[in-house]
ROZALUM-16240 format. One record per residue (C-alpha): residue number from 1; residue in one letter; x, y, z. Coordinates in Angstrom, 1 decimal, decimal comma, always signed. Layout:
N
(site NUM; A; (X; Y; Z))
...
//
This chain:
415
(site 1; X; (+117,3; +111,3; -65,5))
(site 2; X; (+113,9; +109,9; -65,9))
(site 3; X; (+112,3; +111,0; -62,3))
(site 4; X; (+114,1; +111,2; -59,2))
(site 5; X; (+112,6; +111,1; -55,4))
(site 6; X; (+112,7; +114,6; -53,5))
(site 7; X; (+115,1; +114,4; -51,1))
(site 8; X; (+115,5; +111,4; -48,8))
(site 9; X; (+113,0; +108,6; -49,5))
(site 10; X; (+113,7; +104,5; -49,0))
(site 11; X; (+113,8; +103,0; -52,5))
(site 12; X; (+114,7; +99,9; -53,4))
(site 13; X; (+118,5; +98,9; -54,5))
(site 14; X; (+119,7; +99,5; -57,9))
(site 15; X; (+122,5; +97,3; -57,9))
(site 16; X; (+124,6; +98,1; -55,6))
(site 17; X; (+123,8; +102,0; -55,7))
(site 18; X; (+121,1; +103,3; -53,2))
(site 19; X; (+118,6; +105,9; -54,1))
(site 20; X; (+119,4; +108,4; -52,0))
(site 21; X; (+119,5; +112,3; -51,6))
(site 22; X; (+119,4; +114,1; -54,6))
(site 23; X; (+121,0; +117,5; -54,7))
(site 24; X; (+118,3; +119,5; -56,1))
(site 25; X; (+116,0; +117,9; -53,6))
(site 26; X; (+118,2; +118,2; -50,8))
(site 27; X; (+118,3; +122,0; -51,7))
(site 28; X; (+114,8; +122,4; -51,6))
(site 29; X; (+114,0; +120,4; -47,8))
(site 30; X; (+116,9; +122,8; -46,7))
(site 31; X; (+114,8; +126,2; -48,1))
(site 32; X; (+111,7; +124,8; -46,8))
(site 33; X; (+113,5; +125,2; -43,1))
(site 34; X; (+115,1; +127,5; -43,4))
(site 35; X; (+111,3; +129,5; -44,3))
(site 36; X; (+109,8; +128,1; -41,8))
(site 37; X; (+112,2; +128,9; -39,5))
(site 38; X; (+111,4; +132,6; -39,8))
(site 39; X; (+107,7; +132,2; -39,6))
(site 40; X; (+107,3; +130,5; -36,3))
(site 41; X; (+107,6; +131,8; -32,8))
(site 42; X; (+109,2; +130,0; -29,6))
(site 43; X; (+107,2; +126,5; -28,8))
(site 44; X; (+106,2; +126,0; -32,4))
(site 45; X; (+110,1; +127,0; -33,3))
(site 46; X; (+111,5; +124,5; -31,1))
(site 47; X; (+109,3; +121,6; -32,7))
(site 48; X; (+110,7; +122,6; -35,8))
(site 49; X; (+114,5; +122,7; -34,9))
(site 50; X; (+113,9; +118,8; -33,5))
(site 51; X; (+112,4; +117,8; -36,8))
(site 52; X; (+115,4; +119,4; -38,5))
(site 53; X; (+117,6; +117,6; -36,2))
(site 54; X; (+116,0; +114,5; -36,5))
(site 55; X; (+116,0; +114,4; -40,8))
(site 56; X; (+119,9; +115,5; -40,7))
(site 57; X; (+120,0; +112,3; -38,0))
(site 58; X; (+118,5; +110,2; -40,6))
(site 59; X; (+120,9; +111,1; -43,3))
(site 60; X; (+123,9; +110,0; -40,5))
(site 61; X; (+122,0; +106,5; -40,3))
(site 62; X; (+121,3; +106,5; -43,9))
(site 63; X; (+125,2; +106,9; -44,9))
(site 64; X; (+125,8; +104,3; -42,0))
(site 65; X; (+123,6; +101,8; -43,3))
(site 66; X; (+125,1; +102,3; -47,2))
(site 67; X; (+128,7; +102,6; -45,9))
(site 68; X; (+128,6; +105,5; -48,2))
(site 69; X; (+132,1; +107,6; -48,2))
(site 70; X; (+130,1; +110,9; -47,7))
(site 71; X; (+129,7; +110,3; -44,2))
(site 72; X; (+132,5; +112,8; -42,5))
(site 73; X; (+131,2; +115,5; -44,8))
(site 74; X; (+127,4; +114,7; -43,6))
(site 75; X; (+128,8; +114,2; -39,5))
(site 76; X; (+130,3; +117,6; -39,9))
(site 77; X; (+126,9; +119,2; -41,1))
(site 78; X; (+125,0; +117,6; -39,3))
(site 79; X; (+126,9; +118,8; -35,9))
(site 80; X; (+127,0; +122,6; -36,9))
(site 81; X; (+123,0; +122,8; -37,5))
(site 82; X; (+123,2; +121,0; -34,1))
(site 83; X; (+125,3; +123,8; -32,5))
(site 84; X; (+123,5; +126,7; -34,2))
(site 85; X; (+120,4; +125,4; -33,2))
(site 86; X; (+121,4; +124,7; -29,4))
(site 87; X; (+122,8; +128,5; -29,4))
(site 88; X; (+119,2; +129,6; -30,1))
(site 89; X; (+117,7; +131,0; -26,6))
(site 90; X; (+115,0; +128,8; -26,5))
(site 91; X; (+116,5; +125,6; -27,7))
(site 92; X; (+119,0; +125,8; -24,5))
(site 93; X; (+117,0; +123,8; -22,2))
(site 94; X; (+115,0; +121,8; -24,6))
(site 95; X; (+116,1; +118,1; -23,6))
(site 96; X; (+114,9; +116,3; -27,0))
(site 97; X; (+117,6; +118,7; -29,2))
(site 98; X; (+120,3; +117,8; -27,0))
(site 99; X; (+119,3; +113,9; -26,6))
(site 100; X; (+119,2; +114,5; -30,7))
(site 101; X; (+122,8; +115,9; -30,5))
(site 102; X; (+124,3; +113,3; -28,4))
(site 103; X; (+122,9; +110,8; -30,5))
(site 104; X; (+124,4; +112,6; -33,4))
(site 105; X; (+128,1; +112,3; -32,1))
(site 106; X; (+127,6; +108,3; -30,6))
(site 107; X; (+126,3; +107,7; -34,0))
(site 108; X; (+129,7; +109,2; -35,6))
(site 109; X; (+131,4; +107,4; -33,3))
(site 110; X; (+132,6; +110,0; -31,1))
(site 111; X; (+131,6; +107,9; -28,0))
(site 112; X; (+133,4; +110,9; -25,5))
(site 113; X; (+132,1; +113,6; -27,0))
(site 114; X; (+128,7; +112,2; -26,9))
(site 115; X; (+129,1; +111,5; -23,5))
(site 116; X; (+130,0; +114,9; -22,0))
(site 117; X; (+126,7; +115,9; -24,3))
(site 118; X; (+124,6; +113,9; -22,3))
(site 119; X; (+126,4; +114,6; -18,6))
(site 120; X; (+125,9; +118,0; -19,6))
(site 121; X; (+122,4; +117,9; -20,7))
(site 122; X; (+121,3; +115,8; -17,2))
(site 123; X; (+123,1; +118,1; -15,2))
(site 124; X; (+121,1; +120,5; -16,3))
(site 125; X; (+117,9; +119,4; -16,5))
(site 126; X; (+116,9; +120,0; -13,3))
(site 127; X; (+115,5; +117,4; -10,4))
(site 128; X; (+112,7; +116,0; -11,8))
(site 129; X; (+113,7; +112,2; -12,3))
(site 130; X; (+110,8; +109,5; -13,3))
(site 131; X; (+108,3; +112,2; -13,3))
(site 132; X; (+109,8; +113,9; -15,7))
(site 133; X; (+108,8; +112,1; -19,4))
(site 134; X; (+111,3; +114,6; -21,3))
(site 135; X; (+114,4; +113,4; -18,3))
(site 136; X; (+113,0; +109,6; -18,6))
(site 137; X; (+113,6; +109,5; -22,7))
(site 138; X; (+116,8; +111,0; -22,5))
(site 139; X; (+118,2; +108,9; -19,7))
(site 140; X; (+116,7; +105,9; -21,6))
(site 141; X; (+118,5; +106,0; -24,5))
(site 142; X; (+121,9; +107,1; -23,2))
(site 143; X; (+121,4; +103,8; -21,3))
(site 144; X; (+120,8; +101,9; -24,3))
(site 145; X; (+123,5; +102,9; -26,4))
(site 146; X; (+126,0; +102,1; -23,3))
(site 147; X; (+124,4; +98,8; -22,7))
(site 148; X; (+124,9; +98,1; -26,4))
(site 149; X; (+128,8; +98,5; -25,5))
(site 150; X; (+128,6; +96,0; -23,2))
(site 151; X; (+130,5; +92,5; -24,1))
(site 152; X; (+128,5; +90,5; -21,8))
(site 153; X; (+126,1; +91,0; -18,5))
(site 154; X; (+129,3; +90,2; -16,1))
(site 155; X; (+129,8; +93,5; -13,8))
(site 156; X; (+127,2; +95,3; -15,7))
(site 157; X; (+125,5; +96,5; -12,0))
(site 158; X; (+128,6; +99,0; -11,9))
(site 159; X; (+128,6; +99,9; -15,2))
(site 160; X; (+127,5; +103,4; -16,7))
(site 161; X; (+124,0; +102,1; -17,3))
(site 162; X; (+123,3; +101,2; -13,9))
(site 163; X; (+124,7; +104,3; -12,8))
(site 164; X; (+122,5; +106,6; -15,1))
(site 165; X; (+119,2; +104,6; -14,5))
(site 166; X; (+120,3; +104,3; -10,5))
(site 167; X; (+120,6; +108,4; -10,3))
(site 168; X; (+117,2; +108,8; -12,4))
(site 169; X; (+115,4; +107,2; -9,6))
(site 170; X; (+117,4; +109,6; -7,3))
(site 171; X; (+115,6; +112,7; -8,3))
(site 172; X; (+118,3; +114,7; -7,5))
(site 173; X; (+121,1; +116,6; -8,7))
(site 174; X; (+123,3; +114,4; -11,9))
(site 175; X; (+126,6; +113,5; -11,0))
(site 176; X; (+128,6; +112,0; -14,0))
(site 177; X; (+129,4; +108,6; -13,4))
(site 178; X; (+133,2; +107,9; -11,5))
(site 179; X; (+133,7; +104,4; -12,1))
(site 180; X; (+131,2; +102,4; -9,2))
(site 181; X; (+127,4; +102,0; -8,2))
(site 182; X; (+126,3; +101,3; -4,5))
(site 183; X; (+124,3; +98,3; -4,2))
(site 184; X; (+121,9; +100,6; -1,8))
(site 185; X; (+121,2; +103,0; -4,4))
(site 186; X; (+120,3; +99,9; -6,6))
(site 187; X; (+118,4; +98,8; -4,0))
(site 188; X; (+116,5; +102,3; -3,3))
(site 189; X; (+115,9; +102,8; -6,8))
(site 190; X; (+114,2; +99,7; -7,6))
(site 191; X; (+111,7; +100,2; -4,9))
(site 192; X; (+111,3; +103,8; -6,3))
(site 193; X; (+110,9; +102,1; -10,1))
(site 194; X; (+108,2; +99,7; -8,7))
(site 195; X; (+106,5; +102,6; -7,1))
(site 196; X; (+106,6; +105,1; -10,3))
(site 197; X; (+105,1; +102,2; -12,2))
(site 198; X; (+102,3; +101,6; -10,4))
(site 199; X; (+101,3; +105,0; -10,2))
(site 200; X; (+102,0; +105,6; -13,7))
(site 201; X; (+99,7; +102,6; -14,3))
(site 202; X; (+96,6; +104,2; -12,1))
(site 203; X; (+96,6; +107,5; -13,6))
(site 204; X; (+94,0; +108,9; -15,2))
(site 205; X; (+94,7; +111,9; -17,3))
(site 206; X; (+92,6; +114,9; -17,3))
(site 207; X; (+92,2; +115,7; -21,4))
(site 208; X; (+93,0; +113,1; -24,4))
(site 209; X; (+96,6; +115,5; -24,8))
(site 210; X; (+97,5; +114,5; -21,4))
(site 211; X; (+96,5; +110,5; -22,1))
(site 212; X; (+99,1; +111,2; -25,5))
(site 213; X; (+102,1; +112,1; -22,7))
(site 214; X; (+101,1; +109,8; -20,6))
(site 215; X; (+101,2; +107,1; -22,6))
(site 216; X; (+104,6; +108,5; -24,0))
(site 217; X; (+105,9; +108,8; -20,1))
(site 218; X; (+105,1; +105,2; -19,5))
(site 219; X; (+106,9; +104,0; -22,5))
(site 220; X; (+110,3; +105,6; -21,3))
(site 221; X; (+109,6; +104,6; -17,5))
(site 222; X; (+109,2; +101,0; -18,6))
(site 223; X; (+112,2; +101,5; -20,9))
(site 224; X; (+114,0; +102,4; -17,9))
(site 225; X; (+113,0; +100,2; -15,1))
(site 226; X; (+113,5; +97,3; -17,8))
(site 227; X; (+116,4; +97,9; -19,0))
(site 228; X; (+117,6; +98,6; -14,8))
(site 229; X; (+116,5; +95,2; -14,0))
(site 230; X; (+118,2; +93,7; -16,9))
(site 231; X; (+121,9; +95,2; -15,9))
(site 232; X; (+121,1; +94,7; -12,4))
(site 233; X; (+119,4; +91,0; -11,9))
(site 234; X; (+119,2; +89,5; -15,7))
(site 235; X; (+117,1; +89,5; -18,8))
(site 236; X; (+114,3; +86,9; -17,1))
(site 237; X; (+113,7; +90,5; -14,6))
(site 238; X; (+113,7; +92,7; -17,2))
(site 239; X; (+110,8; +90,7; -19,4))
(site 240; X; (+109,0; +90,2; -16,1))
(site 241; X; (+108,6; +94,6; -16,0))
(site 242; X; (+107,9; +94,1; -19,9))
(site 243; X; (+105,8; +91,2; -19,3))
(site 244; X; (+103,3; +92,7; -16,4))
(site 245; X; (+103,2; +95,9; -18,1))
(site 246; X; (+101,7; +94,7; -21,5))
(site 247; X; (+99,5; +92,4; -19,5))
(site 248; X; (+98,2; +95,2; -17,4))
(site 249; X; (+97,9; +97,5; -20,3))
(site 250; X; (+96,2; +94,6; -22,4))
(site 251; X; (+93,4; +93,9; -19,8))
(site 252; X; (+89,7; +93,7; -21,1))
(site 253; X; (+87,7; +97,0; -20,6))
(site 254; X; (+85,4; +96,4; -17,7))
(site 255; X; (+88,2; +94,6; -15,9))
(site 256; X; (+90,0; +98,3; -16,3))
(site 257; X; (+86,7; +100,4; -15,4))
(site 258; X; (+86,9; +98,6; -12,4))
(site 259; X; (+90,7; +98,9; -11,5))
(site 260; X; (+90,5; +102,8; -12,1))
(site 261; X; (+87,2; +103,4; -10,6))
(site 262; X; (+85,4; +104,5; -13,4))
(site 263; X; (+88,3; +106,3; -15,5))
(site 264; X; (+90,1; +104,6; -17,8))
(site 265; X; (+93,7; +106,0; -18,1))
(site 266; X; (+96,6; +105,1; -19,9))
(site 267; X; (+95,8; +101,6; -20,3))
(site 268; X; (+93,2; +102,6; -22,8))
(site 269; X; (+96,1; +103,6; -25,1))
(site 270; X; (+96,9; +101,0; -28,1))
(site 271; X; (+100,1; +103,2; -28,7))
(site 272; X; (+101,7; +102,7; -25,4))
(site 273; X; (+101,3; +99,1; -25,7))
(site 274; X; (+102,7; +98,3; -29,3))
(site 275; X; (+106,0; +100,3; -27,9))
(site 276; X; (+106,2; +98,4; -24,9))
(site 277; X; (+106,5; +95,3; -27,0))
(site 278; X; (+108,9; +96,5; -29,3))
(site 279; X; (+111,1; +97,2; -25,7))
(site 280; X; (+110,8; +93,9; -25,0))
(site 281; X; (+111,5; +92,0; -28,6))
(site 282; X; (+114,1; +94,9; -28,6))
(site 283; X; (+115,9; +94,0; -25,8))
(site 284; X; (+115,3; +90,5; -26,1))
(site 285; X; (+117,5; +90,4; -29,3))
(site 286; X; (+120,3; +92,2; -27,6))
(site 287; X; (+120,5; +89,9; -25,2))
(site 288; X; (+120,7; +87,0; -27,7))
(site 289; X; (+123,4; +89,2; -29,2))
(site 290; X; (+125,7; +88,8; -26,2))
(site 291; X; (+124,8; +85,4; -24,7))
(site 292; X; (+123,0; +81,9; -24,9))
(site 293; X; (+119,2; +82,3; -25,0))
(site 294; X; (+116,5; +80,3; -26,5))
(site 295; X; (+114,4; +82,3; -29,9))
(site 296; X; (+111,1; +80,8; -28,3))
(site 297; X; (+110,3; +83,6; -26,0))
(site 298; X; (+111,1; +86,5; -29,0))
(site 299; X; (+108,9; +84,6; -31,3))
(site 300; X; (+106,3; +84,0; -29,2))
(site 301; X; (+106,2; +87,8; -28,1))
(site 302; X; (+106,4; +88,6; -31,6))
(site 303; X; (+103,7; +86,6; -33,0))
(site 304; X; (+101,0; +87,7; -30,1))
(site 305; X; (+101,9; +91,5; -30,8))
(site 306; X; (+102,0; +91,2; -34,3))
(site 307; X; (+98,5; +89,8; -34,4))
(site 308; X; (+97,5; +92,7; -32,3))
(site 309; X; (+99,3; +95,3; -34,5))
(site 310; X; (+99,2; +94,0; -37,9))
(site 311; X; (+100,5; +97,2; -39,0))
(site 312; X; (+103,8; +97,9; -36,6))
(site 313; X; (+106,7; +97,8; -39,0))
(site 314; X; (+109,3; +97,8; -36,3))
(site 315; X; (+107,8; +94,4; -35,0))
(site 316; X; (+107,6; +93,1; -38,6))
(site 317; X; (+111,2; +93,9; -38,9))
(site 318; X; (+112,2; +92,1; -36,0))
(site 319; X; (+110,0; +89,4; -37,2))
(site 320; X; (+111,4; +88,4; -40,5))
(site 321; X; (+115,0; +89,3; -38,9))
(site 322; X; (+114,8; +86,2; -36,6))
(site 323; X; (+113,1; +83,5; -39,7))
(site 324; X; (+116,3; +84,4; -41,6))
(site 325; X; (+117,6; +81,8; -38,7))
(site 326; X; (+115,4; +79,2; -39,5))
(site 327; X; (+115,7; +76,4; -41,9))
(site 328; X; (+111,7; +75,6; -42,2))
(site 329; X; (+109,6; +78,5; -43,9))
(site 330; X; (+106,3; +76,9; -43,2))
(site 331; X; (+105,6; +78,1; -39,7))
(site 332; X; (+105,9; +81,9; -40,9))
(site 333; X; (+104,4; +81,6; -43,8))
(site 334; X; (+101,4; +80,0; -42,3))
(site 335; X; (+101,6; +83,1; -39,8))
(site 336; X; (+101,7; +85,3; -43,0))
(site 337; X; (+99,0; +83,8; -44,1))
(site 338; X; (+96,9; +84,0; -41,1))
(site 339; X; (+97,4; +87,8; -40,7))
(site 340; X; (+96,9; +89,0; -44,1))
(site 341; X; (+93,2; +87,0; -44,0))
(site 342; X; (+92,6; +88,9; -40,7))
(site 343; X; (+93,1; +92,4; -41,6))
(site 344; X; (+93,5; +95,1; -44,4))
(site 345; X; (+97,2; +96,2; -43,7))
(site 346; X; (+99,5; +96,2; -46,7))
(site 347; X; (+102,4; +95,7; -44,1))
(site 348; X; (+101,6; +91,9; -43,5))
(site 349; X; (+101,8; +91,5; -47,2))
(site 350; X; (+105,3; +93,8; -48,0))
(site 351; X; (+107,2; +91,9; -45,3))
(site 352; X; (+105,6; +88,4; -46,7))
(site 353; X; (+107,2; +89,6; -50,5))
(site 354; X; (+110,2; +91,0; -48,4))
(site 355; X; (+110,8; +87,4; -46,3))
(site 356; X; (+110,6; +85,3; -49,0))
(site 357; X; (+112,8; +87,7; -51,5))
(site 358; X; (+115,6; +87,1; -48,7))
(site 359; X; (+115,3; +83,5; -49,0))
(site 360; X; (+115,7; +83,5; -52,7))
(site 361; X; (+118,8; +85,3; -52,5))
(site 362; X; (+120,4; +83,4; -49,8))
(site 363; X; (+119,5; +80,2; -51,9))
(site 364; X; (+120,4; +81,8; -55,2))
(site 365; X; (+124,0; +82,4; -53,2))
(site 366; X; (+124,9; +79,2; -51,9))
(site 367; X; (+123,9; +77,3; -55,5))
(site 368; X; (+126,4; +80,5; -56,8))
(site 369; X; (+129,3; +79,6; -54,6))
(site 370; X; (+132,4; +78,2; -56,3))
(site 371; X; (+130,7; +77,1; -59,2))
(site 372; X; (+131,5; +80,0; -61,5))
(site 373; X; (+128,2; +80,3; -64,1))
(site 374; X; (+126,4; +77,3; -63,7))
(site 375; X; (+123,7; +78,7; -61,8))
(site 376; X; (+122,4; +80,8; -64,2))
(site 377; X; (+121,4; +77,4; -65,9))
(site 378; X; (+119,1; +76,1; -62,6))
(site 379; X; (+117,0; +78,9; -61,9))
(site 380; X; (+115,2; +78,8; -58,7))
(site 381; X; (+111,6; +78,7; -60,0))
(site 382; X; (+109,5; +77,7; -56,4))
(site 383; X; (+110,1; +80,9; -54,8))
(site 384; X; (+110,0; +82,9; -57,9))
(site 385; X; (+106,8; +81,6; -58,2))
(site 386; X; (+105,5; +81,9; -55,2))
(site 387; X; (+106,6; +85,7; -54,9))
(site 388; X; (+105,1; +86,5; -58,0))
(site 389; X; (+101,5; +84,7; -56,2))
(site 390; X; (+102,4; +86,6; -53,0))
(site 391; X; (+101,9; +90,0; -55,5))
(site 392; X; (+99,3; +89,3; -57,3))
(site 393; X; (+97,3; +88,6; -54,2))
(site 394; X; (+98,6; +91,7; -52,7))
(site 395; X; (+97,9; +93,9; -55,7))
(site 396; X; (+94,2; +92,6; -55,4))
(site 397; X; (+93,7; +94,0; -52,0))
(site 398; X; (+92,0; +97,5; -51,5))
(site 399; X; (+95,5; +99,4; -50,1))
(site 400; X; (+97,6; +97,4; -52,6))
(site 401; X; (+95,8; +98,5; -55,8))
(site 402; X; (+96,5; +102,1; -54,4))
(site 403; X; (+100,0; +101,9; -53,1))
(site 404; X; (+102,7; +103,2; -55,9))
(site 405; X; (+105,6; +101,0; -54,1))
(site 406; X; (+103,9; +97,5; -53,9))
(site 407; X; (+103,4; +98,0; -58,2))
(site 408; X; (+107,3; +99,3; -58,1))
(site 409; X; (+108,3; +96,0; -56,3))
(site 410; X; (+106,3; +93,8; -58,4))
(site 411; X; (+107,6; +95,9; -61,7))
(site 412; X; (+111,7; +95,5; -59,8))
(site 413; X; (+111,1; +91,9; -59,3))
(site 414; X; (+110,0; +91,1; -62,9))
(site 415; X; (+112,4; +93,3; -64,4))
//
């Protein structure tokens, strides 16, 4: 019909039909893998089994996200290329397919299952604790998705969190968790945390491939010692790791030469810093979830990093997510403003269309309600306006003359 994308690709609604995965594209991702899959020997291999893993996961979230119906029929795909891939020799021990897996089964909401995924997968994966980057990712997010389960932050120091965070510091052997935490283990492992961070901080890696896994090693120990503090003492704790780490990691250049003798290390990574940030608005907007809190501290963290990393879409997400709270456009689209002058991002400018779409659909909505047609006769021209202003302007840029969806928007919103 027309053209179609090739496979899986975010488009915008039609209706209330998503563009999603067409057969014949669909058929033709699955023969590229399955190609591929013959051509490549053992490391190589196993990179490709996780990107396999990971586009089946994005289908789960996909269906999830639409509410589509096709979601048992995708979960119980999705799990057997999970098992036959895990059966492979050299997939056994490689911690990312099986953190993929477990993720899988939470995500299909077979919370057990999932569970007994992840015990298995620590108990096998050796001794190696904070050191270990591969260990510290998996441990981090099988913390998250049980803190997420949590109602509020009252006996969260003996819940399953603490306990898989607690026995990461350990080092040793994984014991699934039996229903209690010792406060001294707490106490050992947040010494142990401290210490891990601090060293991680000073290192200075040998080759720019080790600075890449370094950086990605710091992100999941600060995940962890974070997210420790936060279900041990409280969210003001687990801001303050957040907090020092960004401020360390932020530090002007000589200030650094001089810390680390010479060397810079993983400080000098931009990466490592933009995903510490998203931890911390991350966590932050849990933890608004699930108690009182003031926005402040979110936007403020927000704004800083966005100014750094005009370009981060997670933070941009997170962004226009909390100004759907807020009565008054005029602070963020002065902030809109003020970025898209300062750099030549297109994101700045898709979220700006994006924010102020939102708002003329929640207006459009309320001057709907129980008053059958009559809307259609008040129109509401401001923001229609100012959209259309917010596209020209972005169409004139250098990316936005180039960039196919910012003309499909426009074309959608005329239409």
């Amino acid at each position: 019909s027309g053209f179609s994308s090739i496979g899986h690709m975010d488009t915008m609604r039609r209706g209330r039909h998503h563009v999603g995965h067409y057969r014949e594209g669909e058929e033709f991702i699955q023969n590229v893998f399955h190609v591929l899959f013959q051509l490549f020997p053992g490391k190589e291999k196993s990179n490709l089994s996780i990107c396999w893993l990971q586009y089946e996961l994005s289908k789960v979230v996909q269906c999830l996200q639409t509410k589509n119906k096709k979601l048992k029929a995708q979960g119980r795909k999705s799990k057997k290329l999970a098992k036959n891939l895990l059966k492979a020799p050299d997939n056994r021990n490689q911690l990312s397919l099986w953190k993929l897996y477990a993720h899988l089964e939470w995500l299909l909401g077979n919370i057990e299952d999932a569970r007994k995924v992840f015990d298995t997968a620590l108990c096998t994966a050796g001794t190696g604790g904070l050191k270990s980057p591969q260990l510290c990712s998996l441990s981090l997010l099988y913390a998250q998705l049980e803190v997420e389960l949590l109602e509020s932050l009252e006996g969260a120091v003996t819940s399953r969190a603490a306990h898989i965070l607690t026995k990461l510091a350990e080092s040793g052997p994984y014991v699934p968790y039996s229903g209690q935490v010792l406060a001294v283990n707490v106490l050992k492992a947040r010494k142990t945390y401290d210490r891990a961070l601090q060293d991680c901080l000073s290192k200075t890696p040998a080759s720019d491939q080790d600075q890449v896994s370094d950086a990605s090693q710091l992100v999941s120990l600060v995940g962890c010692y974070a997210l420790f503090q936060y279900v041990t003492v409280g969210i003001d704790a687990a801001v303050l790791v957040c907090a020092q780490t960004s401020a360390n990691l932020a530090a002007p250049a000589p200030q650094k030469w001089e810390n680390t003798g010479g060397k810079l290390g993983v400080q000098s990574s931009p990466a490592a810093l933009a995903a510490v940030t998203v931890l911390h608005t991350s966590l932050l907007r849990f933890h608004m979830k699930i108690s009182v809190y003031p926005l402040n501290p979110l936007r403020e963290a927000l704004t800083e990093a966005l100014r750094r990393y005009p370009s981060n879409q997670a933070l941009w997400r997170s962004y226009i997510h909390i100004q759907r709270k807020s009565h008054s456009a005029s602070k963020a689209r002065r902030f809109f403003d003020g970025v898209t002058r300062s750099t030549d991002s297109l994101e700045p400018w898709l979220f700006a269309i994006q924010a102020e779409q939102m708002r003329k659909n929640l207006i459009e909505k309320v001057q709907r309600a129980g008053a059958g047609e009559i809307h259609s006769t008040i129109p509401e021209t401001g923001l229609a306006n100012r959209i259309v202003a917010l596209f020209e302007h972005a169409v004139q840029s250098e990316n936005g003359t180039h960039c196919p969806l910012l003309w499909r928007m426009y074309l959608n919103f005329l239409v």
